[in-house]
TINU-56096 format. One line per 3 residues: their letters; for each residue x, y, z of N, C-alpha, C, CB. Coordinates in Angstrom, 1 decimal. Glycine has a CB too. Layout:
N
a	X/Y/Z/X/Y/Z/X/Y/Z/X/Y/Z; ...
//
This chain:
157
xxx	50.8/-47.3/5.3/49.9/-46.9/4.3/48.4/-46.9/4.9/50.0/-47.7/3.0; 48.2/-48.1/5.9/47.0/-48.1/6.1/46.6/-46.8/7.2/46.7/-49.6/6.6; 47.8/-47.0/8.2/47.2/-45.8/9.0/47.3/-44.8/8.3/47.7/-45.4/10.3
xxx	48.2/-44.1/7.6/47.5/-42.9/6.8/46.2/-42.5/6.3/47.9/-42.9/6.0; 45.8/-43.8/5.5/44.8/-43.9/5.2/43.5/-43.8/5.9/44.9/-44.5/4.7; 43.3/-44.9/7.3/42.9/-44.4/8.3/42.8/-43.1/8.9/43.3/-44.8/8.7
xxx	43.9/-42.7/9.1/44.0/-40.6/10.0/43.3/-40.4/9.1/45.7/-39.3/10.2; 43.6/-40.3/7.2/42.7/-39.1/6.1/41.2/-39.4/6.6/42.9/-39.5/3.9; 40.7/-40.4/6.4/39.3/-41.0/6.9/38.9/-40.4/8.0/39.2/-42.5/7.1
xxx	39.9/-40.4/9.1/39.0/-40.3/10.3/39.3/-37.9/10.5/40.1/-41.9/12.2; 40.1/-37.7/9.8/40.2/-36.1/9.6/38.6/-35.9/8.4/42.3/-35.5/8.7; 38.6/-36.5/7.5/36.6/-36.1/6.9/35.4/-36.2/7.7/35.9/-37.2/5.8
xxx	35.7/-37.5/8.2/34.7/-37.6/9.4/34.6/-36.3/10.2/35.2/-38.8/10.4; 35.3/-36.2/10.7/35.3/-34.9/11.9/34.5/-33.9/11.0/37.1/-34.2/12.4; 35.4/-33.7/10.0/34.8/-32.3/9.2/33.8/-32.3/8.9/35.1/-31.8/8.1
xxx	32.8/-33.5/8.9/31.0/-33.2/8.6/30.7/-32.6/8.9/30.0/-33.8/9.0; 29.3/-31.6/8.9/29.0/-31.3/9.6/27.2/-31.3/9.0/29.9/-30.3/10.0; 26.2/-31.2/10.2/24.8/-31.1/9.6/24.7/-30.0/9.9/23.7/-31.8/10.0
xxx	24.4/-29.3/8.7/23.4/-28.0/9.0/22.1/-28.0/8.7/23.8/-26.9/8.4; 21.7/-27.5/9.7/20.5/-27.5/9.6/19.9/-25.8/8.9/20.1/-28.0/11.2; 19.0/-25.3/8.5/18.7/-24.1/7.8/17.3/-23.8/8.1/18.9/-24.3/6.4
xxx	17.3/-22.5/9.1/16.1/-22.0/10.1/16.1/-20.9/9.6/16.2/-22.0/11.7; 14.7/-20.4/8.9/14.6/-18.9/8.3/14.5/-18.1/9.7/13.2/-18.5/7.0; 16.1/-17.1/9.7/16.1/-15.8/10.6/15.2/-15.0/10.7/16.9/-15.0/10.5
xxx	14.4/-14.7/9.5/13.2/-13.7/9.6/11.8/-13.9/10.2/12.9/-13.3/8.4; 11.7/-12.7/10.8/10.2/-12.6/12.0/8.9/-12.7/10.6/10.1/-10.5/13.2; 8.1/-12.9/11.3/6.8/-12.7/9.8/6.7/-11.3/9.3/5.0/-13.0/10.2
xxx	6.9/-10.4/10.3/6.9/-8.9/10.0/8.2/-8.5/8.8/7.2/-8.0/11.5; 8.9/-9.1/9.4/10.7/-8.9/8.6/10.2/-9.6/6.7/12.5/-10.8/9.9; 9.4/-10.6/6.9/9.0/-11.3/5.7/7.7/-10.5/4.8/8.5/-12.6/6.2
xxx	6.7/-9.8/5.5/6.1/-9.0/5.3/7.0/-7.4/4.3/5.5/-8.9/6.6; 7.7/-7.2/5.1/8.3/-5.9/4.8/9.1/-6.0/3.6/9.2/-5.4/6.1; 9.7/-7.3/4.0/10.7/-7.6/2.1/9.7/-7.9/1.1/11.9/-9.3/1.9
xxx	8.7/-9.0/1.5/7.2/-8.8/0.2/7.1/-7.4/-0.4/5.5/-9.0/1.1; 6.6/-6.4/0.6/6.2/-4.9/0.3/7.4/-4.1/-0.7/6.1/-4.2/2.0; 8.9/-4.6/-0.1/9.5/-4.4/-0.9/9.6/-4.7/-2.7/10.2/-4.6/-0.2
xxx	9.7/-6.3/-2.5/10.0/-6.6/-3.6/8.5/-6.0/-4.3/10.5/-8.2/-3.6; 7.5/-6.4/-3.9/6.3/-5.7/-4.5/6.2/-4.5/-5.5/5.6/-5.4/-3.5; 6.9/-3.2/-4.3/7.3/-2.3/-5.0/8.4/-2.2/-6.2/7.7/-1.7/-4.1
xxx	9.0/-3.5/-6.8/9.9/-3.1/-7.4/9.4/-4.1/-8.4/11.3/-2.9/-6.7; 8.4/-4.6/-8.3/7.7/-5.4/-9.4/7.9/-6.3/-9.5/7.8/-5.3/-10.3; 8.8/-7.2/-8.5/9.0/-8.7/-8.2/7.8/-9.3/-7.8/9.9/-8.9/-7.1
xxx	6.7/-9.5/-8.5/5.3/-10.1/-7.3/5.6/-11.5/-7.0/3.5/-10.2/-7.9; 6.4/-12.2/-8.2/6.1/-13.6/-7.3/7.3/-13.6/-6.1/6.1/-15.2/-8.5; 8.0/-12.4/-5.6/8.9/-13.1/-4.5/7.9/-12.3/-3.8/10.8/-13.0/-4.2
xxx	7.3/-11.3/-3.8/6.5/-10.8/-2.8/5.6/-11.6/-2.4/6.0/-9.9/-3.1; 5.0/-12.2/-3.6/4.1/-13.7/-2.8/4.6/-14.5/-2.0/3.5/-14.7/-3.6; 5.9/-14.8/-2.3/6.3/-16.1/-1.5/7.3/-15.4/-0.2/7.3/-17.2/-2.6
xxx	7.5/-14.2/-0.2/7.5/-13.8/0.9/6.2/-13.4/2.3/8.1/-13.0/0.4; 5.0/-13.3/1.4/3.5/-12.9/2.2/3.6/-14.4/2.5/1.8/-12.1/1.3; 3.8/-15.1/1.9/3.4/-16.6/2.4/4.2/-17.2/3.2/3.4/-17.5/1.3
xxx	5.7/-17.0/3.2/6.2/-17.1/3.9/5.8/-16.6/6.0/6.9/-16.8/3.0; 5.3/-14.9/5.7/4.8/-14.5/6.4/3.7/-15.0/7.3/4.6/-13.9/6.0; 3.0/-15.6/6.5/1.7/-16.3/7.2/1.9/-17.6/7.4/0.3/-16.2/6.3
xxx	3.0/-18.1/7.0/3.4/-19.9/7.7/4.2/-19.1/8.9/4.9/-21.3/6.5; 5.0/-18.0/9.3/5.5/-17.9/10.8/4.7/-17.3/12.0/6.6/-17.3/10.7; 3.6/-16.6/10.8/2.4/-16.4/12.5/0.8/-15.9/11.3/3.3/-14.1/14.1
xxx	0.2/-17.1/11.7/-1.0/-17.0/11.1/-1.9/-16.1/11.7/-1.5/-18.2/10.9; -1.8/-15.3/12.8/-2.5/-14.2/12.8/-1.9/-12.5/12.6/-3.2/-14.4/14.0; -0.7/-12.5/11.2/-0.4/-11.4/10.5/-1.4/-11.0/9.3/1.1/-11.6/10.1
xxx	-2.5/-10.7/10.2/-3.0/-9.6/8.9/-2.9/-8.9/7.7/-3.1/-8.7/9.2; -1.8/-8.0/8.1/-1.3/-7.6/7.0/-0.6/-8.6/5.9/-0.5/-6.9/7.5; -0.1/-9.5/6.2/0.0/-10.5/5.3/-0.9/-11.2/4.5/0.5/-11.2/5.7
xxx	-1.7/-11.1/5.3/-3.4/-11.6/4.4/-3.7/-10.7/3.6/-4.9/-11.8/5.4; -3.4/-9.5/4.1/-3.9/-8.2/2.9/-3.4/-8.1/2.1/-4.0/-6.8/3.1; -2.0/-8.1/2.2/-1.4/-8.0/0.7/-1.0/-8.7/-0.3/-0.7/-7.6/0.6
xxx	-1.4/-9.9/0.2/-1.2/-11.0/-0.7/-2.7/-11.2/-0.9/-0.2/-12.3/0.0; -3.8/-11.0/-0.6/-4.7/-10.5/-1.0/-4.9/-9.2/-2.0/-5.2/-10.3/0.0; -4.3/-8.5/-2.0/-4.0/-7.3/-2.7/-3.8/-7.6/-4.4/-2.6/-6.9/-2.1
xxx	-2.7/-8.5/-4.2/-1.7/-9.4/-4.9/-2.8/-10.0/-6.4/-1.1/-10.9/-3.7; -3.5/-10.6/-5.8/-4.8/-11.7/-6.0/-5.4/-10.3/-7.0/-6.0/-12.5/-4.2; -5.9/-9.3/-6.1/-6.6/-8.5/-6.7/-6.7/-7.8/-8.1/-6.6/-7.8/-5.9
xxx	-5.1/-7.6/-8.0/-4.5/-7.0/-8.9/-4.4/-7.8/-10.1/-3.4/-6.5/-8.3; -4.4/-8.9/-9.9/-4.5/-10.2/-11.0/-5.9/-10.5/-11.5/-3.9/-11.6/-10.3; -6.6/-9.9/-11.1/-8.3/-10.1/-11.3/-8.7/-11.5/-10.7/-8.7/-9.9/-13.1
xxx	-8.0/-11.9/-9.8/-8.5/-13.3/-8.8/-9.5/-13.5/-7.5/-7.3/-14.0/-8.3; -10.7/-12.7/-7.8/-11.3/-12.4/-7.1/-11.9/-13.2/-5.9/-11.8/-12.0/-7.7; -12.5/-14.1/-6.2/-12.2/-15.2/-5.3/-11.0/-16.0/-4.2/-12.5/-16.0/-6.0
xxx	-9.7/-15.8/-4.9/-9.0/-15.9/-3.9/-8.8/-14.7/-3.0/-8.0/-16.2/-4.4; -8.3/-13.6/-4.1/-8.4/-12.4/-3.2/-9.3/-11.9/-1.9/-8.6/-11.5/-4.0; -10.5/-12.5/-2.3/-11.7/-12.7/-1.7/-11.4/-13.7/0.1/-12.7/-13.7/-3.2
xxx	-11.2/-14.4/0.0/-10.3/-15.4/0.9/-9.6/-14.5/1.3/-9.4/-16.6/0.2; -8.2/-14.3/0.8/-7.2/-13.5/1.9/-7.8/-12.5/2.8/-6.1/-12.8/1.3; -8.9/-11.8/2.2/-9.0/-10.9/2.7/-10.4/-10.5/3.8/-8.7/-10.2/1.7
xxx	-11.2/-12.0/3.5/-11.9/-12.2/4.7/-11.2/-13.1/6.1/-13.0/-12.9/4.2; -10.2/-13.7/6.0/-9.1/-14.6/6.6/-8.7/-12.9/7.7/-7.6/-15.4/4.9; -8.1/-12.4/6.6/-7.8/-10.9/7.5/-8.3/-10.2/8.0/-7.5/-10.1/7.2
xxx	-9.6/-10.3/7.7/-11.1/-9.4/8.6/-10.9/-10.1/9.6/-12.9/-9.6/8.1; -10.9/-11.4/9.9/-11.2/-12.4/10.9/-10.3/-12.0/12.1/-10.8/-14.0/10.3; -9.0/-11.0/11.8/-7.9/-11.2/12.6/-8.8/-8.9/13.5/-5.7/-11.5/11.2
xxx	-8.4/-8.4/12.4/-8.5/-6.9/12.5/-9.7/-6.2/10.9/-6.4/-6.2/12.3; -10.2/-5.4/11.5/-11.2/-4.7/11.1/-10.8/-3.2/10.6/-12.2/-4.8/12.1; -9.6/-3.7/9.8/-9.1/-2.2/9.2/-9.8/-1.8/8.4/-7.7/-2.0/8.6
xxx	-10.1/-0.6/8.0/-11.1/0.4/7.0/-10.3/0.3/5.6/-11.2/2.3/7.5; -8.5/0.5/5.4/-8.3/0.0/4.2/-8.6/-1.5/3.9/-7.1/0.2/3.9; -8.5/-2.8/4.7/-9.2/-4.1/4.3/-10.2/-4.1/4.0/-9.3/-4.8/4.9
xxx	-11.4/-3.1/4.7/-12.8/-3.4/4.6/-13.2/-2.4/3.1/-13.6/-2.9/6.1; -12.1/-1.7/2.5/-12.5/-0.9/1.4/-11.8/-2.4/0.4/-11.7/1.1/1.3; -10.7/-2.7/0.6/-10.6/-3.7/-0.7/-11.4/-5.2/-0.9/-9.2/-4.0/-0.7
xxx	-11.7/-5.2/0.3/-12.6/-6.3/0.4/-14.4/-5.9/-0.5/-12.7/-6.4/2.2; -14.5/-4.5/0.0/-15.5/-4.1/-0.5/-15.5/-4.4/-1.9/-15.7/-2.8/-0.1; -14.6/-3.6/-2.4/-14.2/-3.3/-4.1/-13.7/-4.8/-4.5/-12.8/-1.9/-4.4
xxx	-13.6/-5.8/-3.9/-13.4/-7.3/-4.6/-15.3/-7.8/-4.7/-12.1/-8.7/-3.3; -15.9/-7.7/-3.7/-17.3/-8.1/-3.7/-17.9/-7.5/-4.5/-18.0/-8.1/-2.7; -17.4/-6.0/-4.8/-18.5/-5.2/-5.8/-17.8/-5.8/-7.7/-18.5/-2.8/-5.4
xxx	-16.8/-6.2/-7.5/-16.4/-6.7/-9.1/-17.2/-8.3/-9.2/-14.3/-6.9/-9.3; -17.0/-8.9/-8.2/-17.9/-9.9/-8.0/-19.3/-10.1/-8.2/-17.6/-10.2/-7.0; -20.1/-8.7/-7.9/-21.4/-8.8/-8.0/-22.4/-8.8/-6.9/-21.5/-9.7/-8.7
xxx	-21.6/-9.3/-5.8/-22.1/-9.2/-4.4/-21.9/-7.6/-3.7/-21.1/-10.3/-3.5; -22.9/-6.8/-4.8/-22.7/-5.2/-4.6/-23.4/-4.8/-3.1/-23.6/-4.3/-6.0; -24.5/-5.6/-2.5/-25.2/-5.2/-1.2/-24.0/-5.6/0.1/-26.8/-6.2/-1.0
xxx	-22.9/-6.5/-0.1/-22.7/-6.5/0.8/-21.2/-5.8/0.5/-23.0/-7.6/1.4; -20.8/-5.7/-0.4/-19.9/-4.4/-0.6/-20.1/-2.9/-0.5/-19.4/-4.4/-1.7; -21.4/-2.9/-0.2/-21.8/-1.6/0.6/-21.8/-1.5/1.3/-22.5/-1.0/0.7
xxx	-22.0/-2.5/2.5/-22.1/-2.5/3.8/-21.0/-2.2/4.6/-22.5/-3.5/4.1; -19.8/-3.0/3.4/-18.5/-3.1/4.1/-17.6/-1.8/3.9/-17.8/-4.4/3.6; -18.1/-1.4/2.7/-17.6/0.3/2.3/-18.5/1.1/3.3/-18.1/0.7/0.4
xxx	-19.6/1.0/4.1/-20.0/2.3/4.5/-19.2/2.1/6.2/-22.1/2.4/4.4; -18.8/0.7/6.6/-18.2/1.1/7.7/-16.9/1.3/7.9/-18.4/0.3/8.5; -15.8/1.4/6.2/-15.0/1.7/6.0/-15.2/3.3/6.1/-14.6/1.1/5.0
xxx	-16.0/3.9/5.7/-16.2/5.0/5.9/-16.6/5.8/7.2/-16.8/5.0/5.3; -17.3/4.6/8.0/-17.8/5.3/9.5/-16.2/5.8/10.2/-18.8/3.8/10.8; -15.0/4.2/9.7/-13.9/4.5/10.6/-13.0/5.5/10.0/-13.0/3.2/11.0
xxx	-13.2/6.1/8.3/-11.9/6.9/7.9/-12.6/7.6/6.5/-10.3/5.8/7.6; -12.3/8.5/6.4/-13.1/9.5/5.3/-12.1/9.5/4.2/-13.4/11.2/5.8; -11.5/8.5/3.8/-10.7/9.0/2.5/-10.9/8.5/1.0/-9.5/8.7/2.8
xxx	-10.4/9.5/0.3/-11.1/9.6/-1.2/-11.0/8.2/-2.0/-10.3/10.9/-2.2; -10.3/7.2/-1.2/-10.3/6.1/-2.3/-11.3/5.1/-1.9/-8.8/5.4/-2.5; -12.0/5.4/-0.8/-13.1/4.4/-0.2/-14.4/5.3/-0.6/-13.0/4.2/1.6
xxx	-14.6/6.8/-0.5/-15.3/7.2/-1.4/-15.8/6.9/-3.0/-15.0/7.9/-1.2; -14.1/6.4/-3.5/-14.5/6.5/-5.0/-15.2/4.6/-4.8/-12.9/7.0/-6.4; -14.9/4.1/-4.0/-15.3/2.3/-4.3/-16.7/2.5/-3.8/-14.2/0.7/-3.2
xxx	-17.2/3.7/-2.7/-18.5/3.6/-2.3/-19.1/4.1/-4.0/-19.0/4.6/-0.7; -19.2/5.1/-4.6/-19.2/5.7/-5.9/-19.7/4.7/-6.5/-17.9/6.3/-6.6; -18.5/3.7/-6.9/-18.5/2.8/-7.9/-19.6/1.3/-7.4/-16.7/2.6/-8.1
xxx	-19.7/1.2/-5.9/-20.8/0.1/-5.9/-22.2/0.5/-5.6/-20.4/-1.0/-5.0; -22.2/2.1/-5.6/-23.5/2.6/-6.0/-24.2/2.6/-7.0/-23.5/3.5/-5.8; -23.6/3.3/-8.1/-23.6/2.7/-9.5/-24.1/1.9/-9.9/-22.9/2.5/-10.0
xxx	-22.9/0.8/-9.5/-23.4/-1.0/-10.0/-24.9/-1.1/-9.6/-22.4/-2.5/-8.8; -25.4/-0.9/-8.5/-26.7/-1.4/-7.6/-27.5/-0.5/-8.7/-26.8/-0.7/-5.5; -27.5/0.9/-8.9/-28.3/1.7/-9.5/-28.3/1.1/-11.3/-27.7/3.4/-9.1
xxx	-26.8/0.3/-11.9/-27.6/0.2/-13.2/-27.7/-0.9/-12.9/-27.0/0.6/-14.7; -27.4/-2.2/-12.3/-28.1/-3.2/-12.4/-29.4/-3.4/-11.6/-27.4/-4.1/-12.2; -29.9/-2.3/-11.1/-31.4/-2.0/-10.5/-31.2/-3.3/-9.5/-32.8/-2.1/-11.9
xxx	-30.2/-3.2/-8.6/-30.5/-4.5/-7.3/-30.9/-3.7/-6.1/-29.1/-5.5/-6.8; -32.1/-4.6/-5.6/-32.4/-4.1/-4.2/-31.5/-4.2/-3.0/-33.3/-4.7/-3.9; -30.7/-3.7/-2.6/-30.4/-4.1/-0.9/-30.8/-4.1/0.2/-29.8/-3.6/-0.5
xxx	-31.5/-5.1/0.9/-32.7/-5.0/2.2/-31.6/-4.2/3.4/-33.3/-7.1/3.0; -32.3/-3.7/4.5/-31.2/-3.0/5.1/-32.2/-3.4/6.6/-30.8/-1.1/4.4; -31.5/-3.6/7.5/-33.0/-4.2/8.8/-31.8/-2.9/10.0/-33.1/-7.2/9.6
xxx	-32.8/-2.8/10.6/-32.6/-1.8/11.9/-31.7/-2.5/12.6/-33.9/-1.4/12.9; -30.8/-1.9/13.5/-30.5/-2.8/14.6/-29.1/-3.4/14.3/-31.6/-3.8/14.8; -29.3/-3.6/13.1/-27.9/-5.3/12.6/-26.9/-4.7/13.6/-27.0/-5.6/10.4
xxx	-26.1/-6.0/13.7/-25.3/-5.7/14.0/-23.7/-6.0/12.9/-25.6/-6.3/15.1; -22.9/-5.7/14.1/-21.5/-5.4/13.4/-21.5/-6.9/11.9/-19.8/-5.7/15.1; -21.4/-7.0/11.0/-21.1/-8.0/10.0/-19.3/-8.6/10.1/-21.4/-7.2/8.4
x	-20.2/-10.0/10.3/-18.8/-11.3/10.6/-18.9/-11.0/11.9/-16.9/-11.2/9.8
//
């Protein structure tokens, strides 16, 4: 009875096993299911997939943007604000520099959401950076703010 009992014991033993559990996906791979689930109205796995994203390679941009995006769309401007200077830091894309623009001009920081809308514009002519230049023209013109503008400057950040 005892060795039986013994062999059953020493046949569980064997069968342990540790597993261990390593996410297969690249940051891009994590990015791309965000974008997905995004599209289908899942935001909070799309967040925790952009997040996921940016814990496997902290210089995916795009992951900063659209989880910046994310923020935006929630009216969290200040965070949004964050992801999406975090993402400047990496690449100087013209759609970043238009939503970035259009988070500073809801914010009130309309001089320097012009700045960042007019070099969205130097790199790409399209109508939805037009309409955010539009709209933080406006702002400046009814809240009557001055913007200083100096010769020379250079590139901003």
């Amino acid at each position: 009875m005892i060795l039986v009992l013994f062999t059953f014991l020493l046949l569980l033993s064997s069968c342990a096993r540790i597993i261990m559990y390593t996410d297969p996906l690249t940051s891009e791979e994590h990015v791309n299911l965000g974008y997905i689930y995004e599209k289908q109205g899942k935001i909070e796995l799309a967040r925790e997939e952009y997040k996921k994203a940016i814990r496997k390679d902290r210089k995916n941009w795009i992951a900063y943007y659209n989880l910046g995006n994310i923020y935006a769309r929630e009216e969290k401007w200040e965070r949004a604000e964050e992801l999406y200077l975090r993402a400047l830091e990496i690449k100087r894309d013209p759609d970043l520099l238009n939503n970035l623009a259009y988070v500073l001009n809801k914010k009130g920081d309309h001089c320097l959401a012009l700045k960042l809308i007019e070099e969205a514009l130097a790199k790409a002519q399209k109508p939805e950076y037009k309409q955010t230049e539009e709209d933080i023209r406006s702002a400046i013109e009814r809240e009557k703010v001055k913007c200083l503008s100096f010769e020379g400057e250079g590139e901003f950040w």
